[in-house]
ZATI-964365 format. One record per residue (C-alpha): residue in three letters; x, y, z. Coordinates in steps of 0.02 Angstrom, whole numbers, plus 50000, padded with zeros to 5 digits. Layout:
N
ALAXYZ
...
% end
This chain:
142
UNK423275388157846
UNK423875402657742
UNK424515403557594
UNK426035416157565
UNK426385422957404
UNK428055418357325
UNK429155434157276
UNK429475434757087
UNK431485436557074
UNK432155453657050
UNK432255458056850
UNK434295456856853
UNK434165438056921
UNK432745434456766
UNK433715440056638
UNK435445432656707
UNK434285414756688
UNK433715421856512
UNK435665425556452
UNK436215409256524
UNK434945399456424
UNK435135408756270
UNK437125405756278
UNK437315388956169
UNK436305397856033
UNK437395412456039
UNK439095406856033
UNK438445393455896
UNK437955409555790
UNK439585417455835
UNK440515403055779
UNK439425404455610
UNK439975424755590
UNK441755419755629
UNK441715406955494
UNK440985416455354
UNK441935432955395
UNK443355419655383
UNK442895415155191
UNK442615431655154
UNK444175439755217
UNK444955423755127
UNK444085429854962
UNK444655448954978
UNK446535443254995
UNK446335431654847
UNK445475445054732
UNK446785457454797
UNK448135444954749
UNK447515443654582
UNK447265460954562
UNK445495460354550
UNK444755467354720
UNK444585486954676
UNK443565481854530
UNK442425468254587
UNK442375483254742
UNK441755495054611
UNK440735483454539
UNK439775483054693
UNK439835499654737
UNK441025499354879
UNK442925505054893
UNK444085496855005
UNK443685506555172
UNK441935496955176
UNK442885482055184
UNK443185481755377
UNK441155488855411
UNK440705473155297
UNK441875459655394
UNK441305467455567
UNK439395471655550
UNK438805461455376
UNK438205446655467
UNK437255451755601
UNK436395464155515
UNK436055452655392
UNK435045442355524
UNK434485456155606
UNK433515464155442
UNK432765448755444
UNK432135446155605
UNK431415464755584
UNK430745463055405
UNK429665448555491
UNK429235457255630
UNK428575473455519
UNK427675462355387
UNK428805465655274
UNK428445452055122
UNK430295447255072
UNK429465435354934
UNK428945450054842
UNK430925455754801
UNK431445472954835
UNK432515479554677
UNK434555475054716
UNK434905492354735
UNK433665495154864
UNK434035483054963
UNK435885485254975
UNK435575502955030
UNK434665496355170
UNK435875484355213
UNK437455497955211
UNK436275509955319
UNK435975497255453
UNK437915491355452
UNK438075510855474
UNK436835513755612
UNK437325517155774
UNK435575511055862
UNK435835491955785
UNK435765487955989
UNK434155496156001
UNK433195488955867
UNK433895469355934
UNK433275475056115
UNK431455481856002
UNK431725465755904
UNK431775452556076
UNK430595463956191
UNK428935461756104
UNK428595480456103
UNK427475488155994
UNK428125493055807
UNK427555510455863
UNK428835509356001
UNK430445507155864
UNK429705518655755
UNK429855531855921
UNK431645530055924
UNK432005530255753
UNK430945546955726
UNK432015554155870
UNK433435553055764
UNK434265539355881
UNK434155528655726
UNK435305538055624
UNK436905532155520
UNK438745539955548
% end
């Protein structure tokens, strides 16, 4: 009796299973995001209705038009710099200064390859392969 190999599944049917099983944990974060951009907005319109916003703005060195790149790409990126810091080694115990660190936030909320590092991020690739596409200048801000 022979024994016949089993196809593997064309790629599109593996990663349709891998989107359906990843789908609780996705709209559970998306409920999260839609919750804290929520408070936040909540927070803007109070400071604003106090008269306070431009100045605690200022204070941290935004104006008003980063307002709407903060509500739309704050909290992924937030999770995402995360997920990458790990991934590089980067020790987060040993505190980059304030500064620093909010520059690197406001260039990833800027960045127009945020899709490409998640898809580096989830494939396993090398860090030399991210480090290709950055140095190509697809990892640029706008």
């Amino acid at each position: 009796m022979t024994q016949t190999a089993v196809p593997s599944p064309p790629q599109w049917i593996a990663r349709a299973i891998s989107g359906i099983a990843e789908l609780p944990s996705r709209i559970v974060t998306a409920i999260e995001d839609w919750r804290e951009r929520d408070i936040l907005q909540r927070e803007f319109a109070e400071l604003g209705a106090r008269g306070e916003l431009d100045r605690v703005l200022e204070d941290a060195g935004m104006s008003r038009c980063d307002i709407s790149i903060l509500l739309k790409n704050g909290f992924v990126v937030r999770r995402q710099l995360g997920h990458m810091f790990e991934r590089l080694g980067v020790n987060l115990d040993r505190r980059l200064p304030t500064v620093t660190m909010r520059e690197i936030h406001w260039r990833c909320m800027r960045c127009d390859s945020r899709r490409r590092c998640q898809e580096w991020l989830t494939s396993g690739m090398s860090d030399n392969a991210f480090r290709g596409f950055k140095d190509r200048g697809v990892h640029r801000t706008s």
